[in-house]
RODO-2510 file (C-alpha; in nm, 4 decimals, decimal comma):
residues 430
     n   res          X          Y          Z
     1     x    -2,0821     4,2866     1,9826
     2     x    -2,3820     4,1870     1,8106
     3     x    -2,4065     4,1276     1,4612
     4     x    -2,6653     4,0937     1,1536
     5     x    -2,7700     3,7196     1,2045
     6     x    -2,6448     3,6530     1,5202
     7     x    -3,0526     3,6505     1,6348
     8     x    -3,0904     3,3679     1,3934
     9     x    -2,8103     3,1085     1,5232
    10     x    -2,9157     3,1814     1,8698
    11     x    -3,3249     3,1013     1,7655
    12     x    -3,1683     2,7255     1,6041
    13     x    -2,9972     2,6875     2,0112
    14     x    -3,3634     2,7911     2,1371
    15     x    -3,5291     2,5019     1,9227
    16     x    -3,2976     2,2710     2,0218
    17     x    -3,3636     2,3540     2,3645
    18     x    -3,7704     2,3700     2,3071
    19     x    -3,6906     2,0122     2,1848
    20     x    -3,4956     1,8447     2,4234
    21     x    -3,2135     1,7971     2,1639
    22     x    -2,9513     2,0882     2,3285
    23     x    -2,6464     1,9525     2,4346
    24     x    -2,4952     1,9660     2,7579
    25     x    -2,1735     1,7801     2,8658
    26     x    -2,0830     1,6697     3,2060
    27     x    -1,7571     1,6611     3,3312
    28     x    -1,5820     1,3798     3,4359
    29     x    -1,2392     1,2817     3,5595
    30     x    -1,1975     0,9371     3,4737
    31     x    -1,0079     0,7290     3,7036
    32     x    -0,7142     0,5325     3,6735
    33     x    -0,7476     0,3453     3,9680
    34     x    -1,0953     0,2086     3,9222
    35     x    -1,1861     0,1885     3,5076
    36     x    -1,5277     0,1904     3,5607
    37     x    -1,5623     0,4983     3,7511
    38     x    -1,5345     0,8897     3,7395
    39     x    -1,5697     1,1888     3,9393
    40     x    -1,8498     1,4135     3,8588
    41     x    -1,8596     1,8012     3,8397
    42     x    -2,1745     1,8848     3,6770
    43     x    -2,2621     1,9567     3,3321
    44     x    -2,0774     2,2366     3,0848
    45     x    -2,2614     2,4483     2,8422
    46     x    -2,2416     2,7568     2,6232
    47     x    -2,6098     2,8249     2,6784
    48     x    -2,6956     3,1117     2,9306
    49     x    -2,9165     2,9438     3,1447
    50     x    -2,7422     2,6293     3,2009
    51     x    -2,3929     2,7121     3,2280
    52     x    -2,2250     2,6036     3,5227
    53     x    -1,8255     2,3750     3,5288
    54     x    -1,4948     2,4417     3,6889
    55     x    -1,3767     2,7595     3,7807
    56     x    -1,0159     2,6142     3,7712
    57     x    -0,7945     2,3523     3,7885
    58     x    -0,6583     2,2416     4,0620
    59     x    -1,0031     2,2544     4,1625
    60     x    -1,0668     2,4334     4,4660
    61     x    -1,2271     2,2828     4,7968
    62     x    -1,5975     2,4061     4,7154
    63     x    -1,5449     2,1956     4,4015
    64     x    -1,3793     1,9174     4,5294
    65     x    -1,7064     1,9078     4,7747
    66     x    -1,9556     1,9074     4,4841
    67     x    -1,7679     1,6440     4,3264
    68     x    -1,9359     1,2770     4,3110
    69     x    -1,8297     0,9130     4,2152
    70     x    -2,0437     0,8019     3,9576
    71     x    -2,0329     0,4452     3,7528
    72     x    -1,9962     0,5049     3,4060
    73     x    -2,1512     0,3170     3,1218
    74     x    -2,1225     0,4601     2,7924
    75     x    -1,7613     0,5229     2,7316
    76     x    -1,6005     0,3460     2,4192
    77     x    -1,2552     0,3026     2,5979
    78     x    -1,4145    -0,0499     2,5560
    79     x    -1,1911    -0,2598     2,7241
    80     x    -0,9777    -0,0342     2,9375
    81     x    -0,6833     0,0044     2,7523
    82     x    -0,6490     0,3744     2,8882
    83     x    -0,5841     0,2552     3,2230
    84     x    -0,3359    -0,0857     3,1105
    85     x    -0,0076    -0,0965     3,3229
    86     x     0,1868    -0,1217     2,9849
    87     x     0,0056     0,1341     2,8218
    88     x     0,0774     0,4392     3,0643
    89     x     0,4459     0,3202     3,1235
    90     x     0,4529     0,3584     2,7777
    91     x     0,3137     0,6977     2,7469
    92     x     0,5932     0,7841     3,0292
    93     x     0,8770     0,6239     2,8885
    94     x     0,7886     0,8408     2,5689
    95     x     0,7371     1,1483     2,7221
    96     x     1,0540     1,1449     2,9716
    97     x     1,2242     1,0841     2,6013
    98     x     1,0619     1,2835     2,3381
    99     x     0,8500     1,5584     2,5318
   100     x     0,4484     1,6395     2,5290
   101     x     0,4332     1,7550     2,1214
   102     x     0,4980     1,6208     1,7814
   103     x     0,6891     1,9348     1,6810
   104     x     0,5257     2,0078     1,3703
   105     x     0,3403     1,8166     1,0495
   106     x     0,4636     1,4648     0,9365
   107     x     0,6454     1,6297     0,6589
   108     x     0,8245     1,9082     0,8451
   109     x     0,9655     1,7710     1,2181
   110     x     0,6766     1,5577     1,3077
   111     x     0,7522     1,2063     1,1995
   112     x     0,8593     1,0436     1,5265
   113     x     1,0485     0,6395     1,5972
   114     x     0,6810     0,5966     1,7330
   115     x     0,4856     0,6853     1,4499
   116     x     0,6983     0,4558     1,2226
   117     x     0,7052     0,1854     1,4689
   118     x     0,2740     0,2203     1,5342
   119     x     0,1963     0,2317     1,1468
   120     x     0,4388    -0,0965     1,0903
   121     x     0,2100    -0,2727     1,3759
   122     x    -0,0812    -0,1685     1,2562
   123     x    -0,0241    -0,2991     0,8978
   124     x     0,1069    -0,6536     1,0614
   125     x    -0,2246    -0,6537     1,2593
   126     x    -0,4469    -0,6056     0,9582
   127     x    -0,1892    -0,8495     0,7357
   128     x    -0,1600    -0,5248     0,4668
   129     x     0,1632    -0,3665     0,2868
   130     x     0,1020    -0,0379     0,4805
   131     x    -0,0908     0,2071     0,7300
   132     x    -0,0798     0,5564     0,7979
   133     x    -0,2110     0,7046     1,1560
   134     x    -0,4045     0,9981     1,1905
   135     x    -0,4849     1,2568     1,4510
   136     x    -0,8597     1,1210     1,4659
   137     x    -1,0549     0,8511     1,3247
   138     x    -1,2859     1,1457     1,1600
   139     x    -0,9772     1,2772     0,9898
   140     x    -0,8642     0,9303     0,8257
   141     x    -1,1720     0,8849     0,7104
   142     x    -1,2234     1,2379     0,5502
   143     x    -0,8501     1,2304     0,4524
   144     x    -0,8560     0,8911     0,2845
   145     x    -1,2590     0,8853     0,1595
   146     x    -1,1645     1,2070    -0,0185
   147     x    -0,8830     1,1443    -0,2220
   148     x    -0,9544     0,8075    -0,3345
   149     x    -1,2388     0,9840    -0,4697
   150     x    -1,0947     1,2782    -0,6297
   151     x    -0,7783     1,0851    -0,7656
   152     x    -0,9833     0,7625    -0,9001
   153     x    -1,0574     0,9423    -1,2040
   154     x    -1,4504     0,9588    -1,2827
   155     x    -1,5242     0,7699    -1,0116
   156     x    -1,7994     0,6317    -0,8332
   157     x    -1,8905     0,5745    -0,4392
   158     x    -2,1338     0,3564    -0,3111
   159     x    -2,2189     0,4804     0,0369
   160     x    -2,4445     0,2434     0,2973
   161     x    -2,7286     0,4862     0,4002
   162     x    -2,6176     0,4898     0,7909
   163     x    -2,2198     0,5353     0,7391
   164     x    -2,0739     0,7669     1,0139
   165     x    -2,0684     1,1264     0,8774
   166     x    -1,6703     1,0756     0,8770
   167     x    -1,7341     0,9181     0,6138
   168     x    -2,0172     1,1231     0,4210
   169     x    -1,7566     1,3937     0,4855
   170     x    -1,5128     1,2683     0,2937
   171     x    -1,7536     1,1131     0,0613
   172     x    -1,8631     1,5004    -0,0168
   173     x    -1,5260     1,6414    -0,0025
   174     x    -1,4262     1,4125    -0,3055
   175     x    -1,6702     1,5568    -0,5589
   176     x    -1,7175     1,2214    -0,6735
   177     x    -2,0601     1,0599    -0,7826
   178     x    -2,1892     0,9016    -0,5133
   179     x    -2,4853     0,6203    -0,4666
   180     x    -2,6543     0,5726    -0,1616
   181     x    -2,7653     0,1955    -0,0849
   182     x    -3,0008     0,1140     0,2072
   183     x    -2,8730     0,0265     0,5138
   184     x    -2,7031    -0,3164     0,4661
   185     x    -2,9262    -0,3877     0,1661
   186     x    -2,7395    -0,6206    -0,0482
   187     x    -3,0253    -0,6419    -0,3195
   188     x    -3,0114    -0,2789    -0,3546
   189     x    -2,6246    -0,2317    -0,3917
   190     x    -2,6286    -0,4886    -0,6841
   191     x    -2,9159    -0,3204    -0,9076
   192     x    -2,6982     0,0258    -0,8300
   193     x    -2,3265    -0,1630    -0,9322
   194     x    -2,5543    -0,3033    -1,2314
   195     x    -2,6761     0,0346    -1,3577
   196     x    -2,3311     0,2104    -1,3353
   197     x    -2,1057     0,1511    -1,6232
   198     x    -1,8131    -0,1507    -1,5992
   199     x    -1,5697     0,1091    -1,7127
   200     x    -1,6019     0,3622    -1,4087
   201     x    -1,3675     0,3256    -1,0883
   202     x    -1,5840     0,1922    -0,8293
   203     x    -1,5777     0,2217    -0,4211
   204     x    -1,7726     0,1004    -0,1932
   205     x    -1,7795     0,2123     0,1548
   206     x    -1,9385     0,0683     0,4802
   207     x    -1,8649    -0,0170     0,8062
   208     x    -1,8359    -0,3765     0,9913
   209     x    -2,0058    -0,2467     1,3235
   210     x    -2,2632     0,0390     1,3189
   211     x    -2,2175     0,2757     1,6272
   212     x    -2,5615     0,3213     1,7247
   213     x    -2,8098     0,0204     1,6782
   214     x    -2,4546    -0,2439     1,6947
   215     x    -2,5314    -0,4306     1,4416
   216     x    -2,3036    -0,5512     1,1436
   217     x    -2,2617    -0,4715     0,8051
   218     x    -2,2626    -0,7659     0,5469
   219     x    -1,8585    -0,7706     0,4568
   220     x    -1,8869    -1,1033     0,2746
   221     x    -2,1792    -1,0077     0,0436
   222     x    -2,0088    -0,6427    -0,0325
   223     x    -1,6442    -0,8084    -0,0908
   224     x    -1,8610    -1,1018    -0,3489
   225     x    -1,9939    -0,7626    -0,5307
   226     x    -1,6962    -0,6275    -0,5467
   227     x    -1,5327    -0,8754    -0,6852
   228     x    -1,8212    -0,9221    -0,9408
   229     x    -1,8346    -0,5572    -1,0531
   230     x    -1,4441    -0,4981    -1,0269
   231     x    -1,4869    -0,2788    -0,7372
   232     x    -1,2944    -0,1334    -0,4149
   233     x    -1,4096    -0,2482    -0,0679
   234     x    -1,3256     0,0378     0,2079
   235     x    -1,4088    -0,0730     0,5745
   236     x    -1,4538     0,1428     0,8606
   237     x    -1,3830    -0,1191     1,1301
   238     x    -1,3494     0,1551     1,4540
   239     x    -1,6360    -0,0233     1,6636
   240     x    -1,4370    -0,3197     1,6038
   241     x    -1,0547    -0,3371     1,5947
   242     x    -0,9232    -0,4653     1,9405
   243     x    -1,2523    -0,6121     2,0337
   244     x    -1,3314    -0,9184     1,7286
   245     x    -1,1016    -1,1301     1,5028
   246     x    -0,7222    -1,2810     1,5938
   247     x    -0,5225    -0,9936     1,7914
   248     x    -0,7879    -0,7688     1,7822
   249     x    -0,7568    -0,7199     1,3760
   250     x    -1,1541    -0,6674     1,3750
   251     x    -1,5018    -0,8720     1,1767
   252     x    -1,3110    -0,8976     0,8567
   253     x    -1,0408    -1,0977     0,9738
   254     x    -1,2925    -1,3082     1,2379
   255     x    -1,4519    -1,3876     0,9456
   256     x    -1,1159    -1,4781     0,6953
   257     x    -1,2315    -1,1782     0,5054
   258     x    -0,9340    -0,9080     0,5798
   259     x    -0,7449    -0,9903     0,2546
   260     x    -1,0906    -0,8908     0,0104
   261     x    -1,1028    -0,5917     0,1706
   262     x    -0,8991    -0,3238     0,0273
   263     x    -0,8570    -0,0193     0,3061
   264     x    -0,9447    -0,0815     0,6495
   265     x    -0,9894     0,2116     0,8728
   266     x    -0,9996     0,2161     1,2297
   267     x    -0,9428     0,4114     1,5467
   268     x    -0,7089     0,4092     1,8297
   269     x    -0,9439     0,5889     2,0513
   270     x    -1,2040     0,2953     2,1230
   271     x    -1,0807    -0,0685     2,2164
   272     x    -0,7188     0,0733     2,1822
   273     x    -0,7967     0,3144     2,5018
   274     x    -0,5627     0,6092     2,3272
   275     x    -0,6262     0,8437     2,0441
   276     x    -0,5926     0,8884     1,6693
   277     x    -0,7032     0,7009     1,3258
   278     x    -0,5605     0,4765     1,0832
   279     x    -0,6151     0,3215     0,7261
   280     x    -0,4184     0,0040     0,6368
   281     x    -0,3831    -0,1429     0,2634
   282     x    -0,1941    -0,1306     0,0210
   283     x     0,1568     0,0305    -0,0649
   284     x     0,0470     0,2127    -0,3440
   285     x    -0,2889     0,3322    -0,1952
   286     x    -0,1465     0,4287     0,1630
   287     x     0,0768     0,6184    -0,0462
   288     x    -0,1723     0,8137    -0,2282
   289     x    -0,3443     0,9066     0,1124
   290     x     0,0069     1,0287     0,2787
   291     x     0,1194     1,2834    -0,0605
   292     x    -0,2454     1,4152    -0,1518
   293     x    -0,4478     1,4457     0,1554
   294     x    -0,4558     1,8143     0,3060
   295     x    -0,6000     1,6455     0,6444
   296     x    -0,2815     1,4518     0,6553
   297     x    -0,0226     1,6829     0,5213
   298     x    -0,1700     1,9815     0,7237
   299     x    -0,1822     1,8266     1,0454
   300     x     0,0011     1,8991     1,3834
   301     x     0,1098     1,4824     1,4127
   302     x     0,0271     1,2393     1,7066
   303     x     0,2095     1,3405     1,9879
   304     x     0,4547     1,0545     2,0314
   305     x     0,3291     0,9737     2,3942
   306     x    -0,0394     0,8830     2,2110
   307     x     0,1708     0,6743     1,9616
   308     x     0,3707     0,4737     2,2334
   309     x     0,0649     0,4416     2,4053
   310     x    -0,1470     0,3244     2,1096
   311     x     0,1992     0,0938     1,9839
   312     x     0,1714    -0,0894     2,3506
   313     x    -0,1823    -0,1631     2,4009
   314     x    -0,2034    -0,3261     2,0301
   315     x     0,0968    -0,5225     2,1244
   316     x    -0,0854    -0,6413     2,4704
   317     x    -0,4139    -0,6923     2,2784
   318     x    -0,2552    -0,8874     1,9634
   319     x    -0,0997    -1,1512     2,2559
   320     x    -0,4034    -1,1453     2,5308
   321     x    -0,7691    -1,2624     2,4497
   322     x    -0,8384    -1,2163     2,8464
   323     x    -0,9329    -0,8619     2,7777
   324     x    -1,1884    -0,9566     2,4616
   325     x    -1,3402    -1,2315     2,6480
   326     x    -1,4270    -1,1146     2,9713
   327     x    -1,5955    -0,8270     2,7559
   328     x    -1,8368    -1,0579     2,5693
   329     x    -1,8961    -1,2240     2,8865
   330     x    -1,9886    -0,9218     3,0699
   331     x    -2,1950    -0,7939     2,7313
   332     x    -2,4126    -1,1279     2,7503
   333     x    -2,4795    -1,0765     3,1197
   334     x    -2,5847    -0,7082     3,0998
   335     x    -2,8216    -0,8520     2,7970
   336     x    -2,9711    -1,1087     3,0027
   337     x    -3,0746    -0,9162     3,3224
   338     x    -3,2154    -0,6383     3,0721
   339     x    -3,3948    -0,9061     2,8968
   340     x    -3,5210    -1,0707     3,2704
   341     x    -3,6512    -0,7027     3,3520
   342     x    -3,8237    -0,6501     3,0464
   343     x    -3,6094    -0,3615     2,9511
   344     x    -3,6723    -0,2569     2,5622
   345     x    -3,3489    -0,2627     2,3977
   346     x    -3,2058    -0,3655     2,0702
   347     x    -2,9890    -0,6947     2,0618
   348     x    -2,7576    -0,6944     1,7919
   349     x    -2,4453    -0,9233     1,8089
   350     x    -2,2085    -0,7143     1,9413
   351     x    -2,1356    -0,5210     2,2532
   352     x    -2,3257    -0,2273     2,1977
   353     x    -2,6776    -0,2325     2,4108
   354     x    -2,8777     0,0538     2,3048
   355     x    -3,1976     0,0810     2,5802
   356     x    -3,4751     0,2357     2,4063
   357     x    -3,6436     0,5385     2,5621
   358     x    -3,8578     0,7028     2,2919
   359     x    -3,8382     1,1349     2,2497
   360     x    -3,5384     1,3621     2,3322
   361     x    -3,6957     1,5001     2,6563
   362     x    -3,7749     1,2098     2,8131
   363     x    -3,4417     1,0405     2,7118
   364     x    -3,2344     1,3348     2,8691
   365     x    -3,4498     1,3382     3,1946
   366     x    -3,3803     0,9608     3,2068
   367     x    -3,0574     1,0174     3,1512
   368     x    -2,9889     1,2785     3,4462
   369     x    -3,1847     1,1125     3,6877
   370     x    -2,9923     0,8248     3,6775
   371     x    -2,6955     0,9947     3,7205
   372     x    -2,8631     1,2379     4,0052
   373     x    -3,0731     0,9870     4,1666
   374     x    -2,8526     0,6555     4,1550
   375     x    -2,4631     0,8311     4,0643
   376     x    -2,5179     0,6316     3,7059
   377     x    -2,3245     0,8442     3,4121
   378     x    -2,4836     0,7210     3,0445
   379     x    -2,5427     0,9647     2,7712
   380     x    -2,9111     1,0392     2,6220
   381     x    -2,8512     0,9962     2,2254
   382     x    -3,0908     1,2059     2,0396
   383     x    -3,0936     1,3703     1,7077
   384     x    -2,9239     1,4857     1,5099
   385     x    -2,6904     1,1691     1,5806
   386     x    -3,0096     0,8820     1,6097
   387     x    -3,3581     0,9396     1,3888
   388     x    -3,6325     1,1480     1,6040
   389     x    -3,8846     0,8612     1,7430
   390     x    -3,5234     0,6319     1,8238
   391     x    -3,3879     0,8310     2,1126
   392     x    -3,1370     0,6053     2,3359
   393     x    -2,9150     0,5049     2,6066
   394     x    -2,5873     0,3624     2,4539
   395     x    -2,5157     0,1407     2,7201
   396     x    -2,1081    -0,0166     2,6756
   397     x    -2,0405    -0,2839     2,9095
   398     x    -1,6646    -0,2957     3,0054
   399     x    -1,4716    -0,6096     3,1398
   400     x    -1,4620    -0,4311     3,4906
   401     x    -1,8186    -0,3890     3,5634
   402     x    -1,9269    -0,6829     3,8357
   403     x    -2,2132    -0,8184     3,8717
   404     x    -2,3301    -0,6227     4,1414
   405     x    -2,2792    -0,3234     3,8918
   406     x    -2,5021    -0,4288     3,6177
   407     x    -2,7554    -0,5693     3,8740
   408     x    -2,7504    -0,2009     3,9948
   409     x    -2,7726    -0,0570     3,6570
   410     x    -3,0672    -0,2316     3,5526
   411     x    -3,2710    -0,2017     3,8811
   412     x    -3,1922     0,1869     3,8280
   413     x    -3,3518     0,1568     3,4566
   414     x    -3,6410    -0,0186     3,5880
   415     x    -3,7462     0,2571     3,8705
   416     x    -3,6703     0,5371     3,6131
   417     x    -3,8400     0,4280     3,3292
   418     x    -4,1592     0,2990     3,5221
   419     x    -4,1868     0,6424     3,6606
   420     x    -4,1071     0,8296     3,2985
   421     x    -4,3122     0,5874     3,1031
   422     x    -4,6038     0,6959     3,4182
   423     x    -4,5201     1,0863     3,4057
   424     x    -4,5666     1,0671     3,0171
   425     x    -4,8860     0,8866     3,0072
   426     x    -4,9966     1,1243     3,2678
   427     x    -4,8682     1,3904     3,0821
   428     x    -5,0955     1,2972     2,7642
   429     x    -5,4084     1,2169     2,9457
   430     x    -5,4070     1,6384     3,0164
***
């Protein structure tokens, strides 16, 4: 059944499409037994002429045929945490004794032993009064962004420019008055506290590692402002937790600066190989969160197999550094032979390696022949998530990829980007 409009949503697919910015998802079945690899089934889409994925599962023999082992590089399970020993006998333990589900919202039959235990380990880790855990990191933000803004009476929220839109969600869904500063402009966020009256409630919201480019936000600087113009500090630390600081506890507390900040927000679905978000602070302000936010109160909760999971791998990564270190070392090798083959990407200090490949079409072609000439998985990045003109490959380095590995990956980038970078000049010449 057609209906009036229905011609319109389907001519925004067809500019996508015309643009190179339509997006199709492969599907993979990660491994358990090797972290760095997946088996590959092709690509599934809604759109009509490039729909094509399982028919079932268990797959059938013509699909276990098609199926290929690819090397994976862009997941942000970022050290493997999915895969730890402890973690999955964790996730069995808890569902031999507690079943797949929650059973209902927090405040009905959902609060589980494993929910309690996770949130009391996640406040230790971040040295706070409390935490609350979430069914996404998208949802604590929203959740907790839009009721400190609605409840801080006349309120005002300074926002840097490239915060995840988590956060501009709950930013919006507060109603409150909110400032945009320039991307880690520190100049700029002072004349904006300086023009905004003493009196008014005042947040400000970044993050410690930005997603896309990897580079940091200046925590210091914000928490010295803060304290200046009597203001809150929230910090989305999900690029980080698990990976920087003591135990995992993210930048702010590498750099002594955990107790200035006032709500730190993180994930367990990156470094903490699971699922789910969290804020930690204080009593008072958890509290707020937990009785006035409908994305918390309204919620199906964590099944508590995810929380046991998410409970043991911040237990292993609080005790081991062997993880975290074998990371960076891996992240400085993958930087180096990029940087020998004269491979444009941006270096930021952390262990995101975005390779440049300028427009959407040419960064998705990259991006499948790689995976259909060399069995390399990495996902193009184009807009609406990256600017138009700073199209990417978000290239994640785990612990577990060898040598050989990011030799291979980076003699793959060289043969496919001579070859695109020759097919496009080609391309304009006509």
């Amino acid at each position: 059944m057609s209906r009036n409009g229905e011609g319109g949503l389907e001519a925004s697919l067809n500019g996508m499409r015309l643009r190179g910015e339509y997006r199709s998802f492969s599907i993979l079945r990660r491994r358990a037994d090797q972290i760095t690899r997946a088996d590959h089934f092709g690509t599934h889409s809604l759109s009509a002429d490039a729909a094509s994925g399982l028919d079932c599962v268990p797959l059938n023999s013509k699909q276990l045929e098609s199926m290929r082992d690819v090397s994976v590089w862009c997941s942000n399970d970022y050290l493997g945490m999915s895969r730890h020993p402890s973690v999955i006998e964790a996730a069995k333990t808890a569902l031999d004794l507690c079943g797949a589900g929650a059973g209902g919202t927090r405040n009905i039959a959902g609060t589980n032993i494993y929910h309690v235990a996770l949130e009391r380990e996640l406040a230790e880790l971040h040295n706070k009064e409390a935490a609350l855990i979430f069914t996404s990191g998208y949802n604590a933000n929203e959740a907790a962004l839009g009721v400190f803004g609605r409840y801080l009476e006349d309120s005002v929220i300074f926002s840097d420019s490239l915060n995840h839109a988590s956060m501009i969600a709950g930013i919006r869904t507060s109603r409150a008055e909110c400032k945009i500063w320039p991307h880690n402009d520190i100049v700029a966020l002072r004349k904006m506290l300086e023009e905004t009256p003493h009196e008014r409630p005042k947040l400000i919201a970044f993050e410690s590692v930005y997603s896309m480019d990897g580079d940091i936000g200046p925590i210091k600087e914000v928490c010295d402002l803060a304290d200046e113009f009597d203001a809150f500090v929230y910090l989305d630390e999900v690029h980080a937790v698990g990976l920087y600081g003591p135990g995992g506890a993210g930048v702010a507390a590498e750099r002594g600066l955990s107790d200035r900040v006032d709500i730190i927000q993180g994930t367990l679905g990156k470094a903490f190989g699971v699922q789910g978000g969290y804020i930690a602070g204080s009593r008072a302000m958890i509290d707020l969160v937990r009785t006035f936010a409908p994305g918390f109160i309204f919620s199906t909760a964590l099944s508590p197999v995810i929380a046991a999971s998410a409970l043991a791998s911040i237990r292993h990564l609080r005790a081991s550094n062997v993880e975290r270190e074998r990371h960076q070392s891996n992240v400085a090798y993958v930087k180096q032979v990029l940087t020998d083959n004269n491979i444009d990407f941006i270096d930021q200090p952390t262990h995101i390696v975005p390779v440049l490949v300028e427009g959407a079409a040419t960064c998705v072609a990259t991006a499948r022949t790689l995976l259909r000439d060399w069995n390399i998985y990495v996902q193009p990045i184009v807009y609406p998530t990256v600017p138009r003109g700073t199209e990417r490959l978000r290239i994640t380095p785990s612990p577990f990829h060898d040598e050989d590995a990011i030799n291979r990956l980076a003699e793959a980038l060289v043969c496919v980007l001579t070859v695109e970078k020759q097919e496009s000049a080609s391309a304009h010449a006509r």
